[in-house]
C-alpha positions in Angstrom: 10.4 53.1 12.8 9.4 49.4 13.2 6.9 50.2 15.3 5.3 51.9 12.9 5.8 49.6 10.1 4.9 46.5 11.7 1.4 48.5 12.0 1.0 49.2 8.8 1.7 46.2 7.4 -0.6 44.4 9.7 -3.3 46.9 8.5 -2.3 45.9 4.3 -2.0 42.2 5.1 -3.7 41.1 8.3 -7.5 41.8 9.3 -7.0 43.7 12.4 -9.9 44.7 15.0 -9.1 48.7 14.3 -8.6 50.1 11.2 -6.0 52.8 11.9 -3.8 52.0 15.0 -2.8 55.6 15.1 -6.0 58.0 15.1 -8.5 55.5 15.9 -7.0 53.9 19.4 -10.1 53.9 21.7 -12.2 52.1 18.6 -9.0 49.5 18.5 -9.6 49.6 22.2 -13.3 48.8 22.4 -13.0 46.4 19.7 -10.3 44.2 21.1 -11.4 44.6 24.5 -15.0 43.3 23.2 -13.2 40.2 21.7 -10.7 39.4 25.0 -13.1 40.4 27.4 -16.5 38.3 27.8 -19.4 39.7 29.6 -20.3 38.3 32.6 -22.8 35.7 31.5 -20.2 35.0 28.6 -17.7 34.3 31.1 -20.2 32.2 33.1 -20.9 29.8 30.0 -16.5 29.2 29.6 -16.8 28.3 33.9 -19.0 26.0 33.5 -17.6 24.8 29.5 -13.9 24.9 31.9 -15.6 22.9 35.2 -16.8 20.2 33.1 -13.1 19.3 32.6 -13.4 17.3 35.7 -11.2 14.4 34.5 -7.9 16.7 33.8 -6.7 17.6 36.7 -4.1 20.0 35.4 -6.3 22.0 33.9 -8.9 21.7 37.6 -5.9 22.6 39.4 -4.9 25.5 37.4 -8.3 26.5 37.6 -8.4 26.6 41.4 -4.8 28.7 41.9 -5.9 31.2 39.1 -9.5 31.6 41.2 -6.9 31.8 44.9 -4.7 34.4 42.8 -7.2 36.9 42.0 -9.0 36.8 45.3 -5.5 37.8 46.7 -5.0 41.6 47.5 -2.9 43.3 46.4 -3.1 41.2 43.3 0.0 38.6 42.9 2.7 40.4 40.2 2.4 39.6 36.8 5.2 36.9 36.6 3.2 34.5 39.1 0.5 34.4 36.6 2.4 34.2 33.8 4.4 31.0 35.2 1.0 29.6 35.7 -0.2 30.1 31.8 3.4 29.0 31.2 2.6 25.6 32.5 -1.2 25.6 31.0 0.8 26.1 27.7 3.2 23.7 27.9 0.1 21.5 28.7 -1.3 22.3 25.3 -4.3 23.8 27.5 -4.1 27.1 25.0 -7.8 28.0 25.1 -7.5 27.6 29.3 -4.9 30.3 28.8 -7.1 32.2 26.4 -9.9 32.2 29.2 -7.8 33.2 31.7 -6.0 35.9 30.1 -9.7 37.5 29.2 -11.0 37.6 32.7 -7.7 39.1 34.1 -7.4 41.4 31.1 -3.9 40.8 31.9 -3.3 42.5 28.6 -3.1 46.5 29.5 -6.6 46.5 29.7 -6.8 45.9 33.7 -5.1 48.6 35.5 -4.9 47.1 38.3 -2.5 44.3 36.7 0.3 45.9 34.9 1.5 43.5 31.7 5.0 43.1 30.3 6.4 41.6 26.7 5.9 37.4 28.4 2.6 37.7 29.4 1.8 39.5 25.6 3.9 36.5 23.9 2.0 34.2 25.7 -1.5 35.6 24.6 -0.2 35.8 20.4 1.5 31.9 21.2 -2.4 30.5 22.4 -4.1 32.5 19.7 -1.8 31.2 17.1 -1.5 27.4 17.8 -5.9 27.9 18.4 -5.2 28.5 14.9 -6.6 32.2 15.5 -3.5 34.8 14.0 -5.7 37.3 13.5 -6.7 37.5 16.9 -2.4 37.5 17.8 -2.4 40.0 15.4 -4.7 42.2 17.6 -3.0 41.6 20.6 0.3 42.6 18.8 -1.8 46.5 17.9 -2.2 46.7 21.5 1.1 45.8 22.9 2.7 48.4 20.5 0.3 50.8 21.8 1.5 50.6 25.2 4.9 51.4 24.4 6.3 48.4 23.7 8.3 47.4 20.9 8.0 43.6 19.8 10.9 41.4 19.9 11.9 38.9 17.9 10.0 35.9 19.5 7.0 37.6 19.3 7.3 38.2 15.8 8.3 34.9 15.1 5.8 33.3 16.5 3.2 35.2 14.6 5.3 33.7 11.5 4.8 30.4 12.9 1.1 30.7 12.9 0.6 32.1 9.6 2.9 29.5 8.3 0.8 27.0 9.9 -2.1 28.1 9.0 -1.2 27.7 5.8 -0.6 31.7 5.0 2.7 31.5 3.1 2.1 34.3 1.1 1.2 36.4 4.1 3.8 35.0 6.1 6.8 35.7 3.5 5.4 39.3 3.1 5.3 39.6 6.4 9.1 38.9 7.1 10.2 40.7 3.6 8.8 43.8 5.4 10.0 43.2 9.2 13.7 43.0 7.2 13.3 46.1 4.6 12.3 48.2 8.0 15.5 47.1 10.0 14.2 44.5 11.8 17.1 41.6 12.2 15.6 38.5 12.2 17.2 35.5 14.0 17.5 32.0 13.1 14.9 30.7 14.8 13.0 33.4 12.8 14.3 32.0 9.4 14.1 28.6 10.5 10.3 28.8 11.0 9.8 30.7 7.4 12.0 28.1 5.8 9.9 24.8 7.3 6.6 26.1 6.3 7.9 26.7 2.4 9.4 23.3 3.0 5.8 21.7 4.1 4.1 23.3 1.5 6.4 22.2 -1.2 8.0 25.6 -2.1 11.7 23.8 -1.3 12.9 25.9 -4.3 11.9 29.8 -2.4 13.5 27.8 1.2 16.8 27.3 -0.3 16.9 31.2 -1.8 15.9 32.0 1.8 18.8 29.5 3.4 21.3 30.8 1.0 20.7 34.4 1.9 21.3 33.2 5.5 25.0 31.6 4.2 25.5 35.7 3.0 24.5 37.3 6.3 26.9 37.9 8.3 25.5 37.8 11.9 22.7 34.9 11.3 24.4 31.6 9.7 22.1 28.7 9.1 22.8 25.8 11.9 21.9 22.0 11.4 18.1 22.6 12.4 18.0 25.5 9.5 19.9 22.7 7.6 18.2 19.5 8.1 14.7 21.2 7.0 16.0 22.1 4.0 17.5 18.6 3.1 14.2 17.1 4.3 12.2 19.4 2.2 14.2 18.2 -1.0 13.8 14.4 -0.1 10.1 14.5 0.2 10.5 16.5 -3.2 12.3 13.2 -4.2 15.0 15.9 -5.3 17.6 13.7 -3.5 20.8 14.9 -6.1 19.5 18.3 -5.0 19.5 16.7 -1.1 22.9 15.1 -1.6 24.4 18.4 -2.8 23.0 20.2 -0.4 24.4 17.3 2.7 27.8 18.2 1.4 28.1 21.4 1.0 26.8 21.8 4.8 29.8 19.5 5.6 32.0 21.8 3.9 30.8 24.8 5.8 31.7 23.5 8.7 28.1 22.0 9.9 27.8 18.5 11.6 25.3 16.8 10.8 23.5 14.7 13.1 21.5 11.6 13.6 18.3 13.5 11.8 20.5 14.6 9.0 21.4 11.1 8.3 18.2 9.3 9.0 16.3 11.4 6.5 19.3 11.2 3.6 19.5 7.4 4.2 15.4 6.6 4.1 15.5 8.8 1.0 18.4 6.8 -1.2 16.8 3.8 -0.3 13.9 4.8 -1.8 15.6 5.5 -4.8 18.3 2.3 -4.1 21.2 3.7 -4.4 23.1 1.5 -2.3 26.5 3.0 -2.5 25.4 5.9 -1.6 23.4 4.0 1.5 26.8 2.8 2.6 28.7 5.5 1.8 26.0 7.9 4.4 26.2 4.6 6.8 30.0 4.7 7.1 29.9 8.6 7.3 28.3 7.8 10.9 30.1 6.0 12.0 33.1 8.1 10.9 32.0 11.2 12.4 31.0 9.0 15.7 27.1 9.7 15.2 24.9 6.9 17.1 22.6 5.2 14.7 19.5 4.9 16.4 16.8 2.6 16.2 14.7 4.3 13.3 18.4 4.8 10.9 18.7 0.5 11.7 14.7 0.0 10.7 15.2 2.0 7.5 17.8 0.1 6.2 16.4 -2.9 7.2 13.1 -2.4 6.0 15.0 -1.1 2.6 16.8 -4.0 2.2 14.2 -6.6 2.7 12.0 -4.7 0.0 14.9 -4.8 -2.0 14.7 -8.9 -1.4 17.8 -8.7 0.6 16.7 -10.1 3.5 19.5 -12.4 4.5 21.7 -8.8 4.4 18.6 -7.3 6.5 19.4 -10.0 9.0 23.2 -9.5 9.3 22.2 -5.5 9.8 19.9 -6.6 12.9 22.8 -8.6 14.1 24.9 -5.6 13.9 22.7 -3.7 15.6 21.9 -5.7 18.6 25.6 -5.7 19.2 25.8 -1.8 19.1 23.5 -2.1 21.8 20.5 -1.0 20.1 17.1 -2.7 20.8 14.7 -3.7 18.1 11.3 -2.1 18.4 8.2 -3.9 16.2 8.8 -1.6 13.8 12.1 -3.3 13.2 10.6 -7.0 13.4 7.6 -6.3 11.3 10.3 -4.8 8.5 12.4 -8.2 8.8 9.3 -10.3 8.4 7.9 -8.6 5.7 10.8 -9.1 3.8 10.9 -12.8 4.3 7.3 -13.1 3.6 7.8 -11.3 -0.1 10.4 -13.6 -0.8 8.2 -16.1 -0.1 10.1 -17.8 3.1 6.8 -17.4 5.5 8.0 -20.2 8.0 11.1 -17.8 8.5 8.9 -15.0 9.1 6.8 -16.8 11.4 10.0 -17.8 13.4 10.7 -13.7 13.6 7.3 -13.2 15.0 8.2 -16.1 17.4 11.2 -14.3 18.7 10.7 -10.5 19.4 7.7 -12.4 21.6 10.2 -13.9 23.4 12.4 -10.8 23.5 10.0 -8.9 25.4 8.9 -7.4 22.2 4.9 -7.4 21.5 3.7 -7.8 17.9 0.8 -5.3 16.9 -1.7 -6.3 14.8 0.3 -5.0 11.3 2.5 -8.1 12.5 -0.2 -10.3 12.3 -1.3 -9.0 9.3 2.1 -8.9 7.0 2.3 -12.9 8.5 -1.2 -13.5 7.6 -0.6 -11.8 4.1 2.7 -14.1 4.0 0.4 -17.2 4.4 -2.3 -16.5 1.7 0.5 -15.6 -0.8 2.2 -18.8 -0.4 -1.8 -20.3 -0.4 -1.3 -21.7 3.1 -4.6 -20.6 4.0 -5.3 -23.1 7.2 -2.0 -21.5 8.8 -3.5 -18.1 7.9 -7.0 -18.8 9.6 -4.9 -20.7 12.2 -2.7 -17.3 13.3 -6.1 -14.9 12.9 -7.6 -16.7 15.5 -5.1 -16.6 17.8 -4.8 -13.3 17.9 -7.1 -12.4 20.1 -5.8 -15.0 22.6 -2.7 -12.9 23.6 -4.7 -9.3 23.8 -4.4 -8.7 19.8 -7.7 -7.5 17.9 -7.8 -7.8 14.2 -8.8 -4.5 12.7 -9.8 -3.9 9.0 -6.9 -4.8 7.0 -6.2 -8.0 8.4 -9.8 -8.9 7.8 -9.2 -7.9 4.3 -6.3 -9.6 3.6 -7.6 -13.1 4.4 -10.9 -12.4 2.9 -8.7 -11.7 -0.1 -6.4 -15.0 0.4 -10.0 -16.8 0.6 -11.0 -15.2 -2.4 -8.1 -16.1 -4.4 -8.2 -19.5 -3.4 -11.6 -20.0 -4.4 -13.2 -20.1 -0.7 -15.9 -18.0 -1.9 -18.1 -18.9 0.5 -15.6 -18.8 3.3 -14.7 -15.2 2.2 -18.3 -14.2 2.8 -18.5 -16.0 5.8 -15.5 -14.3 7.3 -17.1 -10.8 6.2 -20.5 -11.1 8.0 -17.5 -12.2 10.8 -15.9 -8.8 10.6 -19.1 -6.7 10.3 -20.6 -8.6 13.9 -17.0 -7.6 15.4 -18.3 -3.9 15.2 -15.4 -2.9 11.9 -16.2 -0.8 8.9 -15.3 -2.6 5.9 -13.6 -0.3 3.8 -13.8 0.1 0.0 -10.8 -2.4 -0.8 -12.9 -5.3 1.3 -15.6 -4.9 -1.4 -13.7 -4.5 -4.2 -11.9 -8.1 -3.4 -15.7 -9.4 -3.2 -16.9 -8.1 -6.3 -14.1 -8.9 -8.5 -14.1 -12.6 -6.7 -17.9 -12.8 -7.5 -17.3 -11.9 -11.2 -14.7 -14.3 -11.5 -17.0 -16.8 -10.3 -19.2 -15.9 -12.7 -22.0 -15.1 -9.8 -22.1 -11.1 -11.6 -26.1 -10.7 -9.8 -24.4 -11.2 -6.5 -21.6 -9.1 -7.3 -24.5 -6.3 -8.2 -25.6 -6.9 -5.0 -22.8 -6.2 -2.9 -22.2 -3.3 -5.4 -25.6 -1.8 -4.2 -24.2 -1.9 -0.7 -21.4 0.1 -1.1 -23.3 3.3 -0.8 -25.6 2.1 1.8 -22.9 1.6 4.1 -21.6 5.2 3.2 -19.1 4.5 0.8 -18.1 5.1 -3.0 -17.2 2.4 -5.4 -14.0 3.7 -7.1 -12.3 3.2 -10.3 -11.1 -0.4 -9.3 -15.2 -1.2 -8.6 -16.1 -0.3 -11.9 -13.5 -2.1 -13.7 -14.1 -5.6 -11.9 -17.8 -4.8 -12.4 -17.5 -4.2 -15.8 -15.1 -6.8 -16.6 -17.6 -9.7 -15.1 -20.5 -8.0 -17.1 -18.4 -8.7 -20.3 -17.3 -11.9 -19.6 -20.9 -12.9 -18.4 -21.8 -11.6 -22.0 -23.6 -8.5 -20.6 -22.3 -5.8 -23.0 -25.5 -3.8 -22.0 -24.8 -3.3 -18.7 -21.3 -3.1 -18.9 -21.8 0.2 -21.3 -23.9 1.3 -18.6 -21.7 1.1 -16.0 -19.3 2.9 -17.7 -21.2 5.7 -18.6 -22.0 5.6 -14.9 -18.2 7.0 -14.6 -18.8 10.6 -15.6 -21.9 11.0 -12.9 -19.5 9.5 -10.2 -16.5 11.8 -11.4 -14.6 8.3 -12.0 -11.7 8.7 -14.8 -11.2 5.4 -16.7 -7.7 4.4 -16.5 -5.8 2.3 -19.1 -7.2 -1.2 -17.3 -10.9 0.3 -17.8 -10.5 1.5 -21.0 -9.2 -2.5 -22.2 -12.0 -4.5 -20.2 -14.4 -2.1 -22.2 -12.4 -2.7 -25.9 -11.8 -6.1 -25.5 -15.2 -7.2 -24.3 -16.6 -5.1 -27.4 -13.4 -7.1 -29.9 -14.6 -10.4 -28.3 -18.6 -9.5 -29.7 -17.0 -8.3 -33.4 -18.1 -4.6 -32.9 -14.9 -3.4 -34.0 -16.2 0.5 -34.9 -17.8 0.6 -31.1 -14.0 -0.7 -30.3 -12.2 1.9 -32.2 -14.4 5.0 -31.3 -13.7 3.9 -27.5 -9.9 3.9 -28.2 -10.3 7.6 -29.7 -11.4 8.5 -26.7 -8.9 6.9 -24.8 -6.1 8.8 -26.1 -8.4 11.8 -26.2 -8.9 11.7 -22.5 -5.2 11.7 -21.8 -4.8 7.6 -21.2 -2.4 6.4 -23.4 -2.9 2.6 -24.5 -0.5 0.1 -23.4 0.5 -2.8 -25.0 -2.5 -5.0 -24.0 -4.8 -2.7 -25.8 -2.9 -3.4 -28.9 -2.8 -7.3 -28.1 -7.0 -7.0 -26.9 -7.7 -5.4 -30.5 -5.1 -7.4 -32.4 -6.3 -11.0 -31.0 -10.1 -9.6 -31.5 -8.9 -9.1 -35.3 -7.3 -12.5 -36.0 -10.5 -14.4 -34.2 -13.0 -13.3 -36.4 -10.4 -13.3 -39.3 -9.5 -9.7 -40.0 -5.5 -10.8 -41.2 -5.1 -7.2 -42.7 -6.6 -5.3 -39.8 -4.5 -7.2 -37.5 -1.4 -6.7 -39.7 -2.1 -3.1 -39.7 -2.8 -2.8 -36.1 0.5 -5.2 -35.6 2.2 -2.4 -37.1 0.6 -0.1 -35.3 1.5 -1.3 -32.1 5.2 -2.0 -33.1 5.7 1.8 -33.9 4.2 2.8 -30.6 6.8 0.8 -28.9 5.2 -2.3 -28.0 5.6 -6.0 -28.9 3.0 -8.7 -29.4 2.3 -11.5 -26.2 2.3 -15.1 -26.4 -1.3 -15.5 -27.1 -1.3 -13.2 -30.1 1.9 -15.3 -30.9 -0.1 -18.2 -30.3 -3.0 -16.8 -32.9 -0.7 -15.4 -35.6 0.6 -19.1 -36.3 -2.3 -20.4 -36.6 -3.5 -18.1 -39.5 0.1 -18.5 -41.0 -1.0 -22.7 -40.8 -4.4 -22.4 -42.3 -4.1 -19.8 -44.7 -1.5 -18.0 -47.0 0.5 -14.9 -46.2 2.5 -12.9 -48.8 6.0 -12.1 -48.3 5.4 -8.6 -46.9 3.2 -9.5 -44.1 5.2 -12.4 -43.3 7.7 -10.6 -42.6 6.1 -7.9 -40.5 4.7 -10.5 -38.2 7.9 -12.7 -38.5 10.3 -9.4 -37.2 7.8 -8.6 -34.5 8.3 -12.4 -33.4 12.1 -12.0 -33.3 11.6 -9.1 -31.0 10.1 -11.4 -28.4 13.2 -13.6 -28.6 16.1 -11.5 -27.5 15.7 -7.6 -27.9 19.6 -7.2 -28.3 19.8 -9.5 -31.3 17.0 -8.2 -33.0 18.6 -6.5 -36.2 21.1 -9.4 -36.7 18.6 -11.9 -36.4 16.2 -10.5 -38.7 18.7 -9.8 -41.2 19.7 -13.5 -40.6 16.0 -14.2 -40.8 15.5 -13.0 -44.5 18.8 -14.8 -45.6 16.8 -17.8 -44.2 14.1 -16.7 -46.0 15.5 -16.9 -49.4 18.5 -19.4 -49.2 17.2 -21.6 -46.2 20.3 -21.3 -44.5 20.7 -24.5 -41.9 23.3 -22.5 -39.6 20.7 -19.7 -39.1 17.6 -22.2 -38.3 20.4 -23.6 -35.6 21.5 -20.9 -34.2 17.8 -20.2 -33.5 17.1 -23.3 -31.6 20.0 -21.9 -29.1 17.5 -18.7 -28.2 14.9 -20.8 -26.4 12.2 -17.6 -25.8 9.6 -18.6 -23.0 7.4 -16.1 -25.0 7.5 -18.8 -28.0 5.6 -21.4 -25.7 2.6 -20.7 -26.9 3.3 -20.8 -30.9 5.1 -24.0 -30.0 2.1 -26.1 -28.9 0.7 -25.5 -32.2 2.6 -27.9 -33.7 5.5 -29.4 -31.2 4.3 -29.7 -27.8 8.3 -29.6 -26.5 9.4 -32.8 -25.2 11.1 -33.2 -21.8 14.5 -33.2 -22.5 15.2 -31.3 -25.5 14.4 -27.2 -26.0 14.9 -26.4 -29.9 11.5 -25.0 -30.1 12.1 -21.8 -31.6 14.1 -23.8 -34.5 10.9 -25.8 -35.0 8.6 -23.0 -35.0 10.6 -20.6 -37.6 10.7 -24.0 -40.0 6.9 -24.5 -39.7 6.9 -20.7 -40.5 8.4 -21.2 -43.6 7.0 -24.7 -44.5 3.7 -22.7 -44.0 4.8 -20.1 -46.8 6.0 -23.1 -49.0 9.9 -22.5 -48.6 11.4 -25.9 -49.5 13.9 -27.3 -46.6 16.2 -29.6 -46.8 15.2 -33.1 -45.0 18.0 -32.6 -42.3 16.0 -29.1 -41.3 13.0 -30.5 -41.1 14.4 -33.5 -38.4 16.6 -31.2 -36.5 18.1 -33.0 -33.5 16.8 -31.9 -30.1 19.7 -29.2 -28.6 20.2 -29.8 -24.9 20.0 -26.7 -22.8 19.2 -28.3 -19.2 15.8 -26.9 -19.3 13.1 -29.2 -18.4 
């Protein structure tokens, strides 16, 4: 009965070489025979393909006893040269197997070499990691038509090849089938179905299939059936879903091992939910489960990108005393972390220890250092470590090449940047698209825009495409170079490149066309904007805002103000900084005061915001002194700018919101009492 059905289904679902593998045997036969049998000059052509292998010795070898073997009479049994494929296979030499197989025609088809079920699992294992199923499929037709029945590694393994090949569908039906004719499938079987719906992201259809393994009685998921399922849900990022899943397995009586743990713990790091870290962390070591070296580098690399480096460090003590080495994954983590807090000299004195601890940096060491260095603007100690890399065996690639152009670039090296690239390019490496971008956008900002042209031109000489991040420092230098024209162009450019604009595209365009007055050309492009599915942020509201109040639009600002303020988004210092000085030079009624006086107060502390704008209006009306000094307590950064207006703050003293919400309402002509006008200075420690 599943014989038969594993036939038919092959026929429905699978391309087989005959198309009835009852009635029509001898065509199967020719057919299959045609495709794992090569003619004698086809087999001529795979000696010599197989000879030129002279440099693996394995396969020369295996060559060599297969050749002794078949010159042998009577012929060695079947089980010699199956233990030789074994070894070919375990080699990854699958196509040598292939080869040899077809000259035997070890597969029923030479009767002088009788096959059994190894040497027929062996032939479907090669075709299906050559990523050639149909082919194991065809082999299957004829192993059934020779009597046998297939057993459940076969069948499994054709699984596995569907399933990587990327055949879910196929593969699913295919085992939905096998199981509706009787077939029992074990949990290696399951195992396999489970981790290709898990690859492909179908981790919803793998836990169905694990749960219907909790129900069966004689197939119960282990900790491999397990851990693929949990591993699935953390790529997912559905770690509750994970975490569930982790206990319940404990409460079925399943162990979980180092694997289990590793992949739980990278995953709530990821999400840093640091109880949970430590509450996984002191579940090893409860259930007396080694913590290797990759469970230490994930929570040390976790923590330092968390900025908890001097935790990180206490970790690698820990470790060390468990007995566990650091590898340079671990020491490029623990620098990395001290370089993003800034403490480079710390770094360095990590790189300066795993050398002495028999521990060789890579060149992503260098490189995190190097980045470390041209953060902090240390750029000598940067160029200094580059070049002595090679000294102890280490070649720069790419990324460190970028990374210090970009330092350069940053510090205004410009010409030390390009030096360094023509550096790089005689070194034989590629520059990839993120070394041009840095050189473009650092040409614009030098206001060199033809050069930056240039270099633009070059991307697609050198068989690259300029990407989103081109464009936008293209376009951005065009605009500030006054260059509307060709900025326009190059964003119409973006539809012939396939490019979509994102939100930083879409403001470089509308506040270069604010900055010229074309407000229409400004508001048609935001249209569009939302049209294409890019929302605005709150710069575009600020861009369009400040663009309003420079070439004295009050009412369109208001109304874009309020605009902005419904969408969720509050004004920035320099729109601050603008909207005093209209309320200084010209008059304001009540009503718009107010709007851009509330929107002010939600710069200054978010929580307070109803009670101070209530408070605000009281002030308003009845100049209330405790209100205007219970203000000068808030101190918002954000103010800064409206400050210098008037009162550039002095040293010691920090009532500057106080002065600036009194030359608000001097500016409206509110009288003030005299001792609101000379408010003392309120000491707050800030300098």
């Amino acid at each position: 009965m599943l014989t038969c059905s594993i036939g038919c289904l092959m026929m429905k679902t699978i391309v087989v070489a005959a198309s009835n593998l009852t009635t029509n045997f001898s065509k199967f036969r020719c057919a299959f025979y045609s495709n794992l049998l090569p003619s004698a000059r086809n087999f001529e052509g795979c000696s010599k393909k197989f000879s030129s292998l002279r440099g693996d010795l394995a396969v020369g070898d295996a060559w060599l006893v297969f050749d002794k073997m078949l010159q042998r009479r009577p012929l060695p049994s079947i089980e010699n040269f199956t233990k030789l494929l074994s070894s070919l296979v375990k080699s990854k030499h699958y196509s040598t197997a292939i080869s040899m197989i077809r000259r035997l025609g070890m597969l029923g088809l030479n009767p002088l070499v009788k096959p059994d079920m190894y040497a027929f699992h062996i032939a479907i294992n090669c075709f299906c990691h050559s990523h050639r199923v149909r082919f194991g499929f065809s082999v299957l037709g004829n192993l059934m038509k020779l009597g046998y029945d297939p057993n459940c590694h076969v069948l499994s393994t054709l699984i596995r090849g569907l399933c990587n090949d990327g055949k879910l569908y196929q593969a699913v039906s295919f085992f939905d089938q096998l199981v509706k004719d009787g077939f029992k499938p074990n949990v290696v079987t399951y195992s396999i179905l489970i981790n290709g719906l898990c690859k492909s992201g179908n981790t919803s259809s793998a836990m169905i299939l694990l749960k219907k393994m909790e129900r069966s009685r004689d197939c119960k998921p282990d900790i491999v059936a397990y851990n693929t399922v949990i591993d699935g849900l953390c790529k997912n990022e559905q770690v509750t879903d994970a975490l569930n899943l982790f206990y319940e397995m404990i409460g079925r009586g399943i162990t979980p091992n180092v694997i289990t743990y590793s992949c739980l713990i990278q995953t709530v790091c990821d999400f840093e939910l640091w109880d949970e870290v430590k509450r996984l962390f002191e579940g090893m070591f409860a259930q007396n489960i080694p913590r290797d070296i990759h469970t230490y580098t994930v929570l040390v690399d976790a923590l330092c990108k968390e900025g908890k480096a001097t935790e990180a460090h206490h970790l690698f003590a820990s470790m060390i005393k468990e007995g566990e080495l650091p590898n340079t994954f671990t020491y490029n983590a623990l620098m990395d972390g001290y370089c993003l807090l800034g403490r480079v000299d710390e770094a360095r004195n990590w790189l300066d220890h795993m050398m002495t601890h028999n521990c060789a940096p890579c060149v992503i060491s260098y490189s995190i250092l190097i980045n470390g260095y041209c953060k902090c603007k240390r750029l000598d100690e940067a160029l200094s470590l580059f070049k002595g890399m090679s000294k102890i065996g280490v070649d720069p690639n790419v990324v460190t090449y970028t990374t210090l152009i970009s330092g350069l670039c940053h510090d205004g090296r410009l010409k030390d940047a390009m030096m360094l690239f023509d550096e790089m390019k005689t070194s034989g490496l590629k520059a990839n698209i993120v070394t041009y971008n840095t050189l473009v956008d650092s040409l614009c900002k030098h206001k060199k825009v033809e050069e930056a042209l240039e270099m633009f031109a070059k991307i697609d000489d050198v068989g690259l495409a300029p990407n989103i991040v081109t464009y936008s420092c293209l376009i951005d230098g065009l605009c500030k170079d006054g260059k509307l024209e060709g900025a326009n162009k190059l964003f119409s450019e973006l539809l012939e490149r396939e490019l979509k604009p994102n939100v930083r595209t879409y403001n470089i365009m509308i506040n270069g066309l604010c900055k010229r007055g074309k407000f229409d050309e400004a508001d048609e492009l935001l249209l569009k904007m939302v049209d294409s599915g890019c929302s605005p942020d709150g710069f575009t509201y600020n861009i369009i805002i400040q663009g309003y109040l420079m070439h004295n639009e009050m009412s369109k600002a208001i109304s874009m103000l309020e605009r902005m303020i419904s969408c969720g988004f509050s004004a920035n210092a320099e729109t601050s900084t603008l909207v005093v000085k209209m309320l200084t030079t010209r008059g304001l009624d009540k009503s718009s005061f107010f709007i851009v006086a509330e929107e002010t107060f939600k710069l200054l502390n978010p929580p307070l915001v109803a009670e101070e704008t209530s408070s605000l209006r009281t002030a308003f009306f009845a100049s209330s002194s405790a209100f205007i000094f219970r203000l000068s307590l808030l101190n918002p950064p954000l103010m800064d700018g409206c400050l210098r207006v008037h009162h550039p703050p002095p040293s010691s003293c920090c009532n500057w919101v106080g002065i600036a919400v009194i030359d608000f309402i001097i500016a409206i002509g509110v009288h003030l009492p005299p001792v609101l006008v000379h408010l003392p200075p309120v000491q707050t420690g800030r300098n």
